[in-house]
matplotlib code that plots the C-alpha trace (Angstrom):
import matplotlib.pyplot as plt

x = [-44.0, -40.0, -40.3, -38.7, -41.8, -45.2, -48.1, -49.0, -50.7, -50.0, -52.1, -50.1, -47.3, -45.4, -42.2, -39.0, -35.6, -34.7, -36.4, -37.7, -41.0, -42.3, -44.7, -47.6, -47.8, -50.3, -48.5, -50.0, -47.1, -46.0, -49.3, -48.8, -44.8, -43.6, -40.7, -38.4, -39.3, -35.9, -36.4, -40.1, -40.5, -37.4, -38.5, -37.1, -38.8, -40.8, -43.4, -44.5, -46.1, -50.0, -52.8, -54.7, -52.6, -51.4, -47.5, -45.0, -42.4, -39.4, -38.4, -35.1, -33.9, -34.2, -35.9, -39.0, -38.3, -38.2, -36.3, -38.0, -35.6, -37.9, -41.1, -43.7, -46.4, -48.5, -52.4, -55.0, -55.2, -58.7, -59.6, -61.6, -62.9, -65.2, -67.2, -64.9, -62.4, -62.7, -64.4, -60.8, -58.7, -61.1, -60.3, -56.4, -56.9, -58.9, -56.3, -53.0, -54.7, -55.6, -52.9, -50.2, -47.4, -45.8, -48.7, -49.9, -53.4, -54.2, -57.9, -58.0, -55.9, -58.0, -61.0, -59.5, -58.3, -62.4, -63.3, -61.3, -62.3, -66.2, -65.5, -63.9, -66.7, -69.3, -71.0, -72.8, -70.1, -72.5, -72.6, -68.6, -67.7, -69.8, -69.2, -65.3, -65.7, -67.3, -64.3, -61.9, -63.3, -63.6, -60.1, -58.7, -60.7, -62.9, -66.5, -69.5, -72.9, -75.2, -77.8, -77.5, -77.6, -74.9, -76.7, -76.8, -80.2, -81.5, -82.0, -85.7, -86.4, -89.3, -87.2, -84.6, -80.9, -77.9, -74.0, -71.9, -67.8, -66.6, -70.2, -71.8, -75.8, -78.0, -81.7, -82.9, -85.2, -83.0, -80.3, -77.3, -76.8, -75.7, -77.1, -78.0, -81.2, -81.0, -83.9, -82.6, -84.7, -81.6, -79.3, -80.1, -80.4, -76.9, -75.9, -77.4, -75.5, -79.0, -78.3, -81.6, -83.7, -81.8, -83.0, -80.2, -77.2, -78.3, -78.4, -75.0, -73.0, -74.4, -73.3, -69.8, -69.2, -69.7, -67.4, -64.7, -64.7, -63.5, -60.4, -59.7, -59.7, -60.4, -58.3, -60.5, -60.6, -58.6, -60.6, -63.8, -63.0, -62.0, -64.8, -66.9, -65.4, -64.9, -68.6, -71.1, -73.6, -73.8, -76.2, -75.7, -71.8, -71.0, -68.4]
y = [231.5, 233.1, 236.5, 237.8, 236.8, 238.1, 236.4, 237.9, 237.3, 237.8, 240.6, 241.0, 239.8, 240.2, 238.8, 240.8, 240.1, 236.5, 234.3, 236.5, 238.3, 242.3, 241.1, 243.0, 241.7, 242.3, 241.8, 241.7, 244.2, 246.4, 246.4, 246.5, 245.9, 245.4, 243.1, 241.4, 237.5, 236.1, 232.8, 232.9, 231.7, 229.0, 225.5, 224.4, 227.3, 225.2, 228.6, 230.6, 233.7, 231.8, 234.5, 233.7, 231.1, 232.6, 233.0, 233.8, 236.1, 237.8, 240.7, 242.4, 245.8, 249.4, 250.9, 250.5, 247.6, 245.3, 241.9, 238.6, 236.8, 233.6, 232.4, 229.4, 227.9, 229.0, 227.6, 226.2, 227.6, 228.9, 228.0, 230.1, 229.0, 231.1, 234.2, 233.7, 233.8, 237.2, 238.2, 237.8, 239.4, 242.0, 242.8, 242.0, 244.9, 247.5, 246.6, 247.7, 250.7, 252.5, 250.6, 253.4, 251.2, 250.3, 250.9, 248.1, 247.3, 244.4, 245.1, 245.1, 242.1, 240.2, 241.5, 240.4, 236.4, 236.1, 237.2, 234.8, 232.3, 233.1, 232.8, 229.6, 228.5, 229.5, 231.9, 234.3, 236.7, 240.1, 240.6, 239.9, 241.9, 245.1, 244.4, 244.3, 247.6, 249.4, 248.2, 249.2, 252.8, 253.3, 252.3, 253.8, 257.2, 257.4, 256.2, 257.8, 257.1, 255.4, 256.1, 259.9, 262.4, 264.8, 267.1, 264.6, 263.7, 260.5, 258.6, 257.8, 254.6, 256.3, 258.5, 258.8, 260.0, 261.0, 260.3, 263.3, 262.9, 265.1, 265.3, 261.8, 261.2, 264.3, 263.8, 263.9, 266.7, 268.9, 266.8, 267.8, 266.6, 263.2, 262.3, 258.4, 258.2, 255.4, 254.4, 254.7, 251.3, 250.0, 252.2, 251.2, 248.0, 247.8, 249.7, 246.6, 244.1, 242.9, 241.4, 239.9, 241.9, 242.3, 246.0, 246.4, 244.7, 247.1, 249.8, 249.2, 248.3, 251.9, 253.3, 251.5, 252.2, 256.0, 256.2, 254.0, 255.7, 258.9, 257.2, 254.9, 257.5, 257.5, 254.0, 250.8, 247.5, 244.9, 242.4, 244.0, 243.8, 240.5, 239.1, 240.9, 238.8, 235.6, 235.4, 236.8, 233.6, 235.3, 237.5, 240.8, 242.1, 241.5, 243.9]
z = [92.6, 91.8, 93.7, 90.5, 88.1, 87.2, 86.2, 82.6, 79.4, 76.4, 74.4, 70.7, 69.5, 65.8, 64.3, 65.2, 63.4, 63.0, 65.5, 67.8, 68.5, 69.6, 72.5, 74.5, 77.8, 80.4, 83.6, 87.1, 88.7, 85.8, 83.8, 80.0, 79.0, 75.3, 75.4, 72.6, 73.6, 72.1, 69.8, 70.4, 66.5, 67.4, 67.2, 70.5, 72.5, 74.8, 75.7, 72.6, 73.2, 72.5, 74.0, 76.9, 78.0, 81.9, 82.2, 84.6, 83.2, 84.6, 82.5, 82.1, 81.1, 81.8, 78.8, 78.1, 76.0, 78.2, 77.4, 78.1, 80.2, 81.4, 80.6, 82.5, 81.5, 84.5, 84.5, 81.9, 79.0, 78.1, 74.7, 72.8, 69.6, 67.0, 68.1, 72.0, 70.3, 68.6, 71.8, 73.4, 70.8, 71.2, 75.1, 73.8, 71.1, 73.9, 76.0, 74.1, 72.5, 75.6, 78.5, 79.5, 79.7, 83.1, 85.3, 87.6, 86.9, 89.3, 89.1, 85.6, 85.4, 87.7, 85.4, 82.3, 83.7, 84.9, 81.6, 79.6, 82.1, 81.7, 77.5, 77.7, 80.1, 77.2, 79.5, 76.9, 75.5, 75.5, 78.9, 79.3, 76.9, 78.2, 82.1, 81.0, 78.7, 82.0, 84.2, 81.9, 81.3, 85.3, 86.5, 83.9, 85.3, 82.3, 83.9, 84.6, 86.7, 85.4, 88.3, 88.7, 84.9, 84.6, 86.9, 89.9, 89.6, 89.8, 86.4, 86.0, 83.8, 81.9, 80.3, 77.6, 78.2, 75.9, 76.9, 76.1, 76.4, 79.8, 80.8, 81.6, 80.7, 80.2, 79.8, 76.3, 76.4, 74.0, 71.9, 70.7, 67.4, 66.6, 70.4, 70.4, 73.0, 75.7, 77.9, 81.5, 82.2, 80.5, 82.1, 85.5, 84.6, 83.2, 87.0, 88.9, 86.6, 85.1, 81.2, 81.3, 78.8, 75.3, 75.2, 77.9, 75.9, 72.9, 75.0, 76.6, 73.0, 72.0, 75.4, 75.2, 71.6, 71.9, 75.5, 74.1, 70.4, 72.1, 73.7, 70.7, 68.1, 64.7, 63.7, 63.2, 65.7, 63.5, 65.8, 64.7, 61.3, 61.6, 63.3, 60.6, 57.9, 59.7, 61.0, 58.5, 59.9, 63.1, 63.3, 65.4, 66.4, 69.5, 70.0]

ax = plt.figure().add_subplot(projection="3d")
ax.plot(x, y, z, "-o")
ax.set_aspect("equal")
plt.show()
């Protein structure tokens, strides 16, 4: 690999002036970067910016616009088709709305190329989609236990716990209002990476919706809105 390129894939992208394209890119050394990718509409361009195909990119410029100044083809490119492929735009999306721009995330990155790799694989998408959530909300210092309540004790899995924003899980002896209950059977399973039992991927999409919603703010998920319209057959929403 040119010492002066990153491995990186491609998150969003929209037109920009004539021929050229605004691009998110998730970058192994710099974390997320917007760049102007120069005639990336252009006919000849031999690399569009297609996502989850891997790159290597050298970037140029010292705001935080970056300029795209090369671009390679780097790896297979995971195809996602149907309900993957709104699964993917859906860790694209998480990713640009919560990424603080020009902060290495090789972790994450590695998190993300497995994931695309399971979805192209046709590994089922629930338990990608919430193992990735969980890894996202940790390294960016948003997680919580899931084996110990918010007052250190250990969770017992014949009880029911609430997750509060700051706090973590609380036992759901005395609700607050609007608390969602969660059976910490599927909380611990969730901690020991057990998808098994479909109470536990309900369980964790409640969990992950309420600790994401708090970070994403008020503003929709175009890829959840999407997927809504695009797959009314398929019963239950993934994401």
């Amino acid at each position: 690999m040119t010492p002066s390129l990153s491995p990186a894939y491609v998150l969003h992208s929209r037109p920009y002036r004539d021929s050229s394209a605004l691009v998110d890119l998730l970058t192994l050394h710099h974390g997320l970067q917007r760049v102007v990718w120069r005639g990336a509409r252009g006919q000849r361009r031999k690399v569009s910016p297609q996502p989850f195909m891997p790159l290597l990119v050298g970037l140029g410029g010292r705001s935080e616009l970056k300029t795209l100044t090369q671009a390679e083809i780097a790896g297979r490119f995971s195809l996602l088709q149907g309900e993957t492929l709104f699964s993917g735009l859906y860790l694209n999306e998480l990713l640009v709305r919560l990424l603080v721009g020009g902060e290495p995330q090789p972790i994450l990155f590695a998190a993300y190329q497995q994931s695309l790799e399971q979805l192209a694989a046709g590994d089922p998408v629930e338990p990608i989609l919430r193992r990735f959530e969980w890894q996202l909300l940790e390294l960016l210092g948003y997680g919580f236990s899931l084996t110990e309540d918010a007052h250190g004790q250990p969770l017992d899995r014949d009880r029911d716990y609430a997750w509060y924003a700051g706090e973590g899980l609380r036992p759901l002896d005395d609700p607050l209002p609007g608390a969602i209950g969660l059976s910490g059977a599927a909380l611990l399973a969730m901690a020991a990476g057990d998808w098994s039992a479909p109470a536990t991927l309900r369980a964790a999409k409640q969990l992950m919706r309420q600790a994401l919603s708090v970070h994403l703010g008020d503003r929709p998920l175009v890829s959840r809105s999407l997927f809504r319209r695009q797959t009314p057959s398929i019963k239950g929403e993934q994401q």
